[in-house]
DSSP file (Angstrom, degrees, kcal/mol; ACC not computed):
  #  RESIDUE AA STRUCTURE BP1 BP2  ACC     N-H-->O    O-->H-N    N-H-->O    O-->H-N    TCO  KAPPA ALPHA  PHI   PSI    X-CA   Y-CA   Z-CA
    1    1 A X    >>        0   0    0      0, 0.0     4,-2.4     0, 0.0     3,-0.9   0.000 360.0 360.0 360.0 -46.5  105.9  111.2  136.6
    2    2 A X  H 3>  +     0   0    0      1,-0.2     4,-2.5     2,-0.2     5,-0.2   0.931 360.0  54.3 -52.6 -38.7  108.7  112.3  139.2
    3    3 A X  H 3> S+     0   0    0      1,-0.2     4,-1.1     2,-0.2    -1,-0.2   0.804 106.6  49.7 -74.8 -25.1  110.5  114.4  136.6
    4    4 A X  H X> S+     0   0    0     -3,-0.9     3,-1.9     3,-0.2     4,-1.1   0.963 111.5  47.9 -86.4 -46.2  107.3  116.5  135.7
    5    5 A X  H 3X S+     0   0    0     -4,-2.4     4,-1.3     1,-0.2    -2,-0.2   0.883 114.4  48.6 -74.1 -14.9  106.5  117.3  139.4
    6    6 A X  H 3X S+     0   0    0     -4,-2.5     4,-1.0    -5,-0.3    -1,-0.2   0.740 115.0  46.5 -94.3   3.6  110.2  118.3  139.8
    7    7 A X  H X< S+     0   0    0     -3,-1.9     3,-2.4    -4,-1.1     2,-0.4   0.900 113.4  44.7 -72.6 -96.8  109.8  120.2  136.8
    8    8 A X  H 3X S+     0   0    0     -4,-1.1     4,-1.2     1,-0.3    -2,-0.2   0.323 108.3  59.0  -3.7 -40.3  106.8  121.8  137.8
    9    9 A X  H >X S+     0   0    0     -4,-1.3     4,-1.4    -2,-0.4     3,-1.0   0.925 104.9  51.8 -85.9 -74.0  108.2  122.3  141.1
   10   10 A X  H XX S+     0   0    0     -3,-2.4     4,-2.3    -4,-1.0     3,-1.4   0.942 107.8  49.2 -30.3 -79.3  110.9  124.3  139.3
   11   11 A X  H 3> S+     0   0    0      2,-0.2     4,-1.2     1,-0.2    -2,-0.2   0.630 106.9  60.7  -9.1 -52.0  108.5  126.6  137.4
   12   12 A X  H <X S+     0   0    0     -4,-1.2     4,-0.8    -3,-1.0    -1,-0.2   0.677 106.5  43.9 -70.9 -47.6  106.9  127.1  140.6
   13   13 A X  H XX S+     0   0    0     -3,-1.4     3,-2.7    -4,-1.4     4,-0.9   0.975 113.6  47.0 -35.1-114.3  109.8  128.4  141.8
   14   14 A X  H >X S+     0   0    0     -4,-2.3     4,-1.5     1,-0.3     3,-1.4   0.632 108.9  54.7   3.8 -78.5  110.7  130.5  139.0
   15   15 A X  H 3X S+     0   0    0     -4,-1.2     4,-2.8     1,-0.3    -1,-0.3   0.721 111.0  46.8 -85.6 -45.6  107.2  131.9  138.7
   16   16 A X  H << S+     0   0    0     -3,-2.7     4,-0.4    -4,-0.8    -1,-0.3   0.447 112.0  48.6-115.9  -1.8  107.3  133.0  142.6
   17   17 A X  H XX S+     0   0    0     -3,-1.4     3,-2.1    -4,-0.9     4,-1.3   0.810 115.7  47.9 -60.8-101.6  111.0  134.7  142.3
   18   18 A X  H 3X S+     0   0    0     -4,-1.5     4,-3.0     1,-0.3    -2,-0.2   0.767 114.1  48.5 -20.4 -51.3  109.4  136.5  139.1
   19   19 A X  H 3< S+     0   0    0     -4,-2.8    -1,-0.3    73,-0.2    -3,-0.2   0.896 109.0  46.6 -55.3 -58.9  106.5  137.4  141.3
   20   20 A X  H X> S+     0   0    0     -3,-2.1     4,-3.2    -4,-0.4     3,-1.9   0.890 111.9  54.4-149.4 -77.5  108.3  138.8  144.2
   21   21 A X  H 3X S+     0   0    0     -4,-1.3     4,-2.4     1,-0.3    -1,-0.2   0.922 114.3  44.5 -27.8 -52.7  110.8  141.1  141.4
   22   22 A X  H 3X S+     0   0    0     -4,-3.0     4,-1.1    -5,-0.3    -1,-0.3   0.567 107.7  50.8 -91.9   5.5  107.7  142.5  140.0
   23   23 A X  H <> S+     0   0    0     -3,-1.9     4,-1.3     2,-0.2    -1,-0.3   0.553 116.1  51.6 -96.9 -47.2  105.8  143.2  143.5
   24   24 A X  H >X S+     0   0    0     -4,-3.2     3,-0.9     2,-0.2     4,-0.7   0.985 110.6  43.7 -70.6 -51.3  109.3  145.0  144.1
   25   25 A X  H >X S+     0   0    0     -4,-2.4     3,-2.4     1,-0.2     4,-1.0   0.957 115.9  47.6 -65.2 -76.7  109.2  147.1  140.8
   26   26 A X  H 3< S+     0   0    0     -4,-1.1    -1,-0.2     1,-0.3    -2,-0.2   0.526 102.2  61.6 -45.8 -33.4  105.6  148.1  141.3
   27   27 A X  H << S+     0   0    0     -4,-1.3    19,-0.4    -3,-0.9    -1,-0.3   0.744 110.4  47.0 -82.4  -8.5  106.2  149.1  144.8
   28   28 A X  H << S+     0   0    0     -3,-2.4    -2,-0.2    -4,-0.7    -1,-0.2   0.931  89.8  88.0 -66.6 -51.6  108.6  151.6  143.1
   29   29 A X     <  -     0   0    0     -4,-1.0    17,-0.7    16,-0.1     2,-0.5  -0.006  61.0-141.3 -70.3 174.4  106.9  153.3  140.3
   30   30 A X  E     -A   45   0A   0     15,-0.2    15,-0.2    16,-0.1     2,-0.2  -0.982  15.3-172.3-139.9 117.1  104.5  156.7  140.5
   31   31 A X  E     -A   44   0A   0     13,-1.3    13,-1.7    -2,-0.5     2,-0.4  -0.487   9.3-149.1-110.9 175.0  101.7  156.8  138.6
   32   32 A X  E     -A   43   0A   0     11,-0.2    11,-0.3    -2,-0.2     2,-0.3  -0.645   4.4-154.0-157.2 113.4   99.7  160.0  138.2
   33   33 A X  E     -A   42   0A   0      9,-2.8     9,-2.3    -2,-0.4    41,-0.2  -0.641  10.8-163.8-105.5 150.8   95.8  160.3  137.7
   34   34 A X        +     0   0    0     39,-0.3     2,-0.3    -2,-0.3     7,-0.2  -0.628  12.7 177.7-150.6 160.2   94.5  163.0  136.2
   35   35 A X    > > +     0   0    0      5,-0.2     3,-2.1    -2,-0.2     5,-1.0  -0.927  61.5  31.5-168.2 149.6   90.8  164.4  136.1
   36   36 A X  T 3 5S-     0   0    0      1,-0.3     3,-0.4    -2,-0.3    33,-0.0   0.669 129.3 -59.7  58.5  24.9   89.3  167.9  134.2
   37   37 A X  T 3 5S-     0   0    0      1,-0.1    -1,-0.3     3,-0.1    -3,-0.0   0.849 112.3 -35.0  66.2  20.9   91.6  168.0  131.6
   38   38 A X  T < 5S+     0   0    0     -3,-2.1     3,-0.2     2,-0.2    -2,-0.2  -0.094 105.5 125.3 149.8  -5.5   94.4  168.2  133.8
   39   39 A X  T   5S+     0   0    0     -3,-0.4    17,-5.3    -4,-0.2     2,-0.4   0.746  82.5  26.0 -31.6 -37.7   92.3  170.5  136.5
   40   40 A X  E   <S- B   0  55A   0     -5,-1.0     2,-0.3    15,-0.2    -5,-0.2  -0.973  71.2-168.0-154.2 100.0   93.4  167.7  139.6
   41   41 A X  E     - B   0  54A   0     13,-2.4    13,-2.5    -2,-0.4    -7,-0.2  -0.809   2.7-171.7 -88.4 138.0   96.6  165.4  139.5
   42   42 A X  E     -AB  33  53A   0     -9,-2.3    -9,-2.8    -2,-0.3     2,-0.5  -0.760   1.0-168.8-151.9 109.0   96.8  162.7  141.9
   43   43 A X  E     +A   32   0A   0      9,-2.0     8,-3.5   -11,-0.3     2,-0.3  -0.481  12.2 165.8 -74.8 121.1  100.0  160.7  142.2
   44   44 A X  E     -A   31   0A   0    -13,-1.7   -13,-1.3    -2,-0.5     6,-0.2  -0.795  29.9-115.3-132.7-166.8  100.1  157.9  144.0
   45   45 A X  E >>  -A   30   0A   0     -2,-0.3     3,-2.1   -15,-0.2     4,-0.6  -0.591  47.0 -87.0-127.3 179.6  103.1  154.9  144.2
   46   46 A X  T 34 S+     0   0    0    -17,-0.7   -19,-0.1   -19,-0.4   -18,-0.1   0.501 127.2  58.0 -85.5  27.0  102.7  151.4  143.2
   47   47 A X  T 34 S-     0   0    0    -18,-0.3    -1,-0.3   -20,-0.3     3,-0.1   0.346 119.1-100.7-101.7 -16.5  101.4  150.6  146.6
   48   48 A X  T <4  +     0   0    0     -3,-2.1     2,-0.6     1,-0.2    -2,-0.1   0.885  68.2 153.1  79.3  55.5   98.4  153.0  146.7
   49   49 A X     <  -     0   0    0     -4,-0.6    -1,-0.2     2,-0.0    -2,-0.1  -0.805  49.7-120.5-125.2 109.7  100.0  155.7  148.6
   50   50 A X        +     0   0    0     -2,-0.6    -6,-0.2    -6,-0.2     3,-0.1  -0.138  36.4 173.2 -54.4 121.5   99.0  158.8  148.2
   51   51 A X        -     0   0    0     -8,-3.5     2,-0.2     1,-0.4    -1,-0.2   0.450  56.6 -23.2-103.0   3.7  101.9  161.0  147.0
   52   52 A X        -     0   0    0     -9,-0.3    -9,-2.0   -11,-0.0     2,-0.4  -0.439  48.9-147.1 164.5 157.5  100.8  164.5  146.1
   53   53 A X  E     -B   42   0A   0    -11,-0.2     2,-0.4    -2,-0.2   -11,-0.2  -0.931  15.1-166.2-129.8 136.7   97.6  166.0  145.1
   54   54 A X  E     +B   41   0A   0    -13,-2.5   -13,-2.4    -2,-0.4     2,-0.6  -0.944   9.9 175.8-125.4 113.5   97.6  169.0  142.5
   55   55 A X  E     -B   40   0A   0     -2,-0.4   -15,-0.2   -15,-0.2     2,-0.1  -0.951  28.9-119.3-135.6 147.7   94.8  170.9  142.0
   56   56 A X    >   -     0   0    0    -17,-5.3     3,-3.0    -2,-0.6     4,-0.3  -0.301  24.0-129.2 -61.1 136.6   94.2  174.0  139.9
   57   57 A X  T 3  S+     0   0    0      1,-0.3     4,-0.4     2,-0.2    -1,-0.1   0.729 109.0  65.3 -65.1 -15.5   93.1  177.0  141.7
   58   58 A X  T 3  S+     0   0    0      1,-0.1     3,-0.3     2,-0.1    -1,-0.3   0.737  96.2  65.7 -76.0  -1.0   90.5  177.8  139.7
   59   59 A X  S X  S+     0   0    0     -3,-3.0     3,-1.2   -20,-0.2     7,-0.5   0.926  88.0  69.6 -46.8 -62.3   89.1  174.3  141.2
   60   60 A X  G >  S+     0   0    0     -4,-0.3     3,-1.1     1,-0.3    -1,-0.2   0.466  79.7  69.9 -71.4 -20.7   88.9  175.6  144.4
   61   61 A X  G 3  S+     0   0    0     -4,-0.4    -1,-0.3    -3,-0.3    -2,-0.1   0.207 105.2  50.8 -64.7 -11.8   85.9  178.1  144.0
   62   62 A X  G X>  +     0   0    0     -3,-1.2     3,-4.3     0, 0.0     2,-0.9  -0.332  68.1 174.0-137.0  69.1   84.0  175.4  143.7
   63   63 A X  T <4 S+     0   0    0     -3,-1.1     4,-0.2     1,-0.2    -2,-0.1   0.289  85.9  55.6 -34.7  -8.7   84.2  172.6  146.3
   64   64 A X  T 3> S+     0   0    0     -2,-0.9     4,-0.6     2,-0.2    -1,-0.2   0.531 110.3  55.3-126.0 -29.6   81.7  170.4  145.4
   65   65 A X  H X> S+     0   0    0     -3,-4.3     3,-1.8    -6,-0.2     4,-1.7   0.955 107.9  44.6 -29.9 -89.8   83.7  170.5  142.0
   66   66 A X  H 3X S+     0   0    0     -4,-0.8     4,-1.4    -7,-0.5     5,-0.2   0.734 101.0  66.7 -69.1 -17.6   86.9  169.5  143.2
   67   67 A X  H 3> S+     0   0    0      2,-0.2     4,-1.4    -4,-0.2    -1,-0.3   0.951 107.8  43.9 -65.1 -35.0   85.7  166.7  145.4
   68   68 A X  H <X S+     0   0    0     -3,-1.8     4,-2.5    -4,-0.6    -2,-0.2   0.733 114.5  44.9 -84.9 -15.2   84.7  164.9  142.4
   69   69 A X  H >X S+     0   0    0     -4,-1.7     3,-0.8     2,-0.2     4,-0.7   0.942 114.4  49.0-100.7 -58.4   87.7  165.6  140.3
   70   70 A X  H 3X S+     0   0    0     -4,-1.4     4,-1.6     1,-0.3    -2,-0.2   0.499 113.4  48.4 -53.7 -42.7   89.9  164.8  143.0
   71   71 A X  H 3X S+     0   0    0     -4,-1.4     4,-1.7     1,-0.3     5,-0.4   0.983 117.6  43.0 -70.2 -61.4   87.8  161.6  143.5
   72   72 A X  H <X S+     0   0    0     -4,-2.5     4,-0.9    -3,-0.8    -1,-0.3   0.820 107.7  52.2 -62.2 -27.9   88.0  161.0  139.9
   73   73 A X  H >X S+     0   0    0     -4,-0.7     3,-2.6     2,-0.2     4,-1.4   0.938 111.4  55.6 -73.2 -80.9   92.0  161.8  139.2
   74   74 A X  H >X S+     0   0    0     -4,-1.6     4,-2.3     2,-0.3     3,-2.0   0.702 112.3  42.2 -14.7 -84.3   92.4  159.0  142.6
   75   75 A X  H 3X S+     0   0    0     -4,-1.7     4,-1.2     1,-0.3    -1,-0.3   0.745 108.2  57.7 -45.4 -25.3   90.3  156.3  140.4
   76   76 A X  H << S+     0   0    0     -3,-2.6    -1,-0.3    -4,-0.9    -2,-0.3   0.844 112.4  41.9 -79.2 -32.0   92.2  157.3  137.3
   77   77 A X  H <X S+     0   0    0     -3,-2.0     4,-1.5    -4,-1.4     5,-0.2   0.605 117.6  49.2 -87.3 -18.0   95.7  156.3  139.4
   78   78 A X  H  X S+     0   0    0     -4,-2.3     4,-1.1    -5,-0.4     5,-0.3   0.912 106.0  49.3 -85.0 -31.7   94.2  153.4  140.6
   79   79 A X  H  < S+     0   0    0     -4,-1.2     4,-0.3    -5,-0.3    -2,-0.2   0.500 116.5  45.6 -68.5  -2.7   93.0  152.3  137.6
   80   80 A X  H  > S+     0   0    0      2,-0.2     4,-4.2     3,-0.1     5,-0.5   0.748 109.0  54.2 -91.6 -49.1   96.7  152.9  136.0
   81   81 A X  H  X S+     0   0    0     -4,-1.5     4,-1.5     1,-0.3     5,-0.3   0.902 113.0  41.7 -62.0 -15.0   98.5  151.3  138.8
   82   82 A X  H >X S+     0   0    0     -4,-1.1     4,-1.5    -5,-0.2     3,-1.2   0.946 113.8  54.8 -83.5 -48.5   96.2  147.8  138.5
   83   83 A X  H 3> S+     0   0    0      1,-0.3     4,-1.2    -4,-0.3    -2,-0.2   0.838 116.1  39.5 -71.6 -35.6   96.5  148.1  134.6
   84   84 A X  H 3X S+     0   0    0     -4,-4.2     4,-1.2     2,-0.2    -1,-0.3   0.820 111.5  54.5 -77.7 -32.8  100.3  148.2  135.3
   85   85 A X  H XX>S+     0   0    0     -4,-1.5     4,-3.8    -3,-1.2     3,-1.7   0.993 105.5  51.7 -72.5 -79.9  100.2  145.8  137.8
   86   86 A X  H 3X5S+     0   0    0     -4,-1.5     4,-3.2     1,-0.3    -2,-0.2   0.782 107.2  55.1 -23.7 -62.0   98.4  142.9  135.6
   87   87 A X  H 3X5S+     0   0    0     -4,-1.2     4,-1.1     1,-0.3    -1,-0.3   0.736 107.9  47.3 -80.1 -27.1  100.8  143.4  132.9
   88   88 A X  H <X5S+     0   0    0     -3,-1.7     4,-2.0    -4,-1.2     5,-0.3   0.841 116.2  51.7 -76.0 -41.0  104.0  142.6  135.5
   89   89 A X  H  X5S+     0   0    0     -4,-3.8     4,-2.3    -5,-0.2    -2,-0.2   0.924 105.3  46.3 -86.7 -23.5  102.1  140.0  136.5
   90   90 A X  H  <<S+     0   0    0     -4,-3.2    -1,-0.2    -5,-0.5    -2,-0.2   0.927 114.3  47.4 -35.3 -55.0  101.4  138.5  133.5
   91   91 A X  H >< S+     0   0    0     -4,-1.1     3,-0.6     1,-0.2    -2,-0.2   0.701 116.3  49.6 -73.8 -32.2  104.9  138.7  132.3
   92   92 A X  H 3< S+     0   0    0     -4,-2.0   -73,-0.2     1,-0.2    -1,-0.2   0.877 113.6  43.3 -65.4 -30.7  106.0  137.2  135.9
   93   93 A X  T >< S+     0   0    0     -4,-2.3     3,-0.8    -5,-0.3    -1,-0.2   0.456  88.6 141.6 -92.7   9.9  103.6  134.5  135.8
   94   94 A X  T <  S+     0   0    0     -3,-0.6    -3,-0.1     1,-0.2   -79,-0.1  -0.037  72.0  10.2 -60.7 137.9  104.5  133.5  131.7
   95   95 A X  T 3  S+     0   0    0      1,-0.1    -1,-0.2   -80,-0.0   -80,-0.1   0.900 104.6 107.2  48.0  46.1  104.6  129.7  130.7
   96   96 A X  S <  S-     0   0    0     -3,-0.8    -1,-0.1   -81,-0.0    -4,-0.0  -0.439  72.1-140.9-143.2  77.4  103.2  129.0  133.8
   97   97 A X        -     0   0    0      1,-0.1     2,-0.4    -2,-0.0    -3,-0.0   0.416  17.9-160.1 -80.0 151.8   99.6  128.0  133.3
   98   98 A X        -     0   0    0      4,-0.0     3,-0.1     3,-0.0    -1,-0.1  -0.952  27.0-109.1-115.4 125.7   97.2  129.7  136.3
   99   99 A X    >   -     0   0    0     -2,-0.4     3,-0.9     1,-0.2     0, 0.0  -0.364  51.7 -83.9 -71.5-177.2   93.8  128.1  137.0
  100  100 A X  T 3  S+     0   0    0      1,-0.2     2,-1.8     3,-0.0    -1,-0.2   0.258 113.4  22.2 -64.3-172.3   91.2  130.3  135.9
  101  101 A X  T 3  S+     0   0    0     -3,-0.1    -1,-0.2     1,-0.1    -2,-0.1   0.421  86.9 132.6  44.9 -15.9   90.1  133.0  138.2
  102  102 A X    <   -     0   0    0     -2,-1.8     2,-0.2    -3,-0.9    -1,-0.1  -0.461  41.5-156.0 -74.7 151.0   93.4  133.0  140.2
  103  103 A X        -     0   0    0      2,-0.1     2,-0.3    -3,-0.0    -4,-0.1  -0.872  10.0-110.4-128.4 148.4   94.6  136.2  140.7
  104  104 A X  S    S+     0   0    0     -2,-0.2   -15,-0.1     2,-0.1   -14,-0.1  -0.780  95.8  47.3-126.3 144.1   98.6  137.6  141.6
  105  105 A X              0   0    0     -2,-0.3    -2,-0.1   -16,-0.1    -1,-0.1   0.797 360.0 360.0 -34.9 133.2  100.0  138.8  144.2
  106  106 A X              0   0    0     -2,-0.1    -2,-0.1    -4,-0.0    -4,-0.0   0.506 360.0 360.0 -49.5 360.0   98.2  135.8  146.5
């Protein structure tokens, strides 16, 4: 019984190193969400930090427009940067069984 919890223990260990690397690599990358068919870029990092907004000038002519594709390109980079984020944490958290419903980073 000692040797599995100091296995386990290990793992644990492992798994939260692995965690920590890929919370570091995520806070790096720049993902960039996109919205009209290319009308409204919005870049953001892997922190959710807004890092430039591009929007075509013919956008602007119509504000009520470009609030929603802005608003949509933003939910298209959030929706990359979680979709990226789950897959680093997958890979961090590998042969290291999770109950259900827990979620990474704690």
């Amino acid at each position: 019984m000692r040797g599995n919890i100091a296995q386990l223990m290990q793992q644990a260990q492992k798994m939260q190193e692995n965690v920590q690397r890929a919370q570091e690599e995520l806070a790096k990358i720049e993902v960039v969400g996109n919205a009209g068919g290319g009308m409204v870029n919005v870049t953001l990092t892997g922190r959710m930090e807004c890092r430039k907004v591009r929007i075509d000038p013919s956008v602007i002519a119509d504000p009520e427009m470009a609030e929603d594709l802005v608003a949509a390109a933003f939910n298209d980079a959030v929706n990359k940067i979680n979709a990226e984020s789950q897959a680093r944490m997958s890979a961090a958290t590998a042969g290291m069984p999770m109950p259900p419903g827990m979620k990474l980073p704690f």
